[in-house]
C-alpha positions in Angstrom: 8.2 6.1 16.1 10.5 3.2 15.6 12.7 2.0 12.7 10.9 -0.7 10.9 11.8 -2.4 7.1 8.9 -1.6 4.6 8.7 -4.7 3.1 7.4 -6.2 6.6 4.6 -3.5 6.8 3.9 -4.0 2.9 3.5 -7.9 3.1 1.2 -7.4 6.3 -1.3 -5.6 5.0 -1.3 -7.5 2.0 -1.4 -10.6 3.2 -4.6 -8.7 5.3 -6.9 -8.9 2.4 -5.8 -12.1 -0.1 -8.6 -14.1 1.0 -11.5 -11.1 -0.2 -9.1 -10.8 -3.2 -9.4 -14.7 -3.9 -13.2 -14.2 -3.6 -13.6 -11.6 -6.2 -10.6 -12.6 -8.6 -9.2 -9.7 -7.3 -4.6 -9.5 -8.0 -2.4 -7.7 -6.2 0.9 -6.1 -7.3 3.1 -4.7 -5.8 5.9 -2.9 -7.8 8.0 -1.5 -5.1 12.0 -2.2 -5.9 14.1 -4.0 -4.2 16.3 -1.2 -2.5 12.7 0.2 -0.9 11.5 -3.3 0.5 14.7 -4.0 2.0 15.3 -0.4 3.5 14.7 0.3 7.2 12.6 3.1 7.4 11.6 5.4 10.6 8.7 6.1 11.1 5.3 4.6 12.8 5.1 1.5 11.2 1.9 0.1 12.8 -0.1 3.1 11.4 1.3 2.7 8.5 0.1 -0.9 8.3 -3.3 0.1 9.1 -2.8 2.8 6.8 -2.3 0.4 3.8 -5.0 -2.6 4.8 -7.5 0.0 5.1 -6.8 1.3 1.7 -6.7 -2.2 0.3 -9.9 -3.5 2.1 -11.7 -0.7 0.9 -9.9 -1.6 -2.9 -11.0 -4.7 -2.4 -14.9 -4.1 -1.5 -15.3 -1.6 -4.2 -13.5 -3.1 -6.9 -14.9 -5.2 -9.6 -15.1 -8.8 -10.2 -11.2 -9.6 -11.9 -10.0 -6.4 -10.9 -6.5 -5.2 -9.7 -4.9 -3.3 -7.1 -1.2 -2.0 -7.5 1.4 -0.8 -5.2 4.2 1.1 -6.2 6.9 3.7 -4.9 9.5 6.1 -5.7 11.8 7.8 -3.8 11.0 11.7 -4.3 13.8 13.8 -5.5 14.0 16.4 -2.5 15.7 15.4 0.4 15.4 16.4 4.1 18.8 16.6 5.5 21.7 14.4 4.3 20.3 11.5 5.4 16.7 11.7 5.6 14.9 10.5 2.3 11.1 10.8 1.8 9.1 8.2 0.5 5.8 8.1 -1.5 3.9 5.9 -1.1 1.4 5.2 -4.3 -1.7 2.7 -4.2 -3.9 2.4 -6.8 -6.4 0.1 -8.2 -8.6 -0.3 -11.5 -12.0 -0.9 -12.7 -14.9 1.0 -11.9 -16.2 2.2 -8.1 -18.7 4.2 -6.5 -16.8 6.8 -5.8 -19.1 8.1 -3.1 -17.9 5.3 -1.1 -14.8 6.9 -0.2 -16.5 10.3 0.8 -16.6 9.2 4.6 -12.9 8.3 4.7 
């Protein structure tokens, strides 16, 4: 666990799976504001990488042709501590799937 800024993790895993995207005419958003991307965060960063390109390879994969695949997130309204925000995290993506491809995750 390390202190790490989001928006580092966020554009790595992005930048993970723009050439599937590309292929399939696939866009990605990302809606998070500016106070979040900038934040230092603690936390395992790394996983949290993998965490999100997983997530938007399998977006990718399952997605249709000219789909889309958004990124937002929100600071929650209960706080740990003084100090100690939590952060959700929300991916989504549109068009249809099989859904029975995420079973095995």
């Amino acid at each position: 666990m390390a202190e790490f800024v989001l928006q580092d993790v966020v554009v790595a895993a992005v930048s993970q799976v723009l050439i599937g995207c590309q292929g399939k005419g696939i866009r990605v958003s990302c809606n998070l504001p500016e106070r979040f991307m900038k934040q230092k965060v603690y936390g395992d960063g790394i996983r949290l990488q993998q965490i999100l390109s997983d997530f938007l390879f399998v977006s990718v994969k399952f997605s249709p042709v000219g789909g889309s695949v958004d990124i937002s997130s929100k600071l929650t309204k209960n706080s740990i501590g003084e100090n100690l925000h939590l952060i959700d995290l929300e991916l989504r993506y549109t068009g249809h799937s099989n859904l029975n491809a995420y079973t095995c995750f």
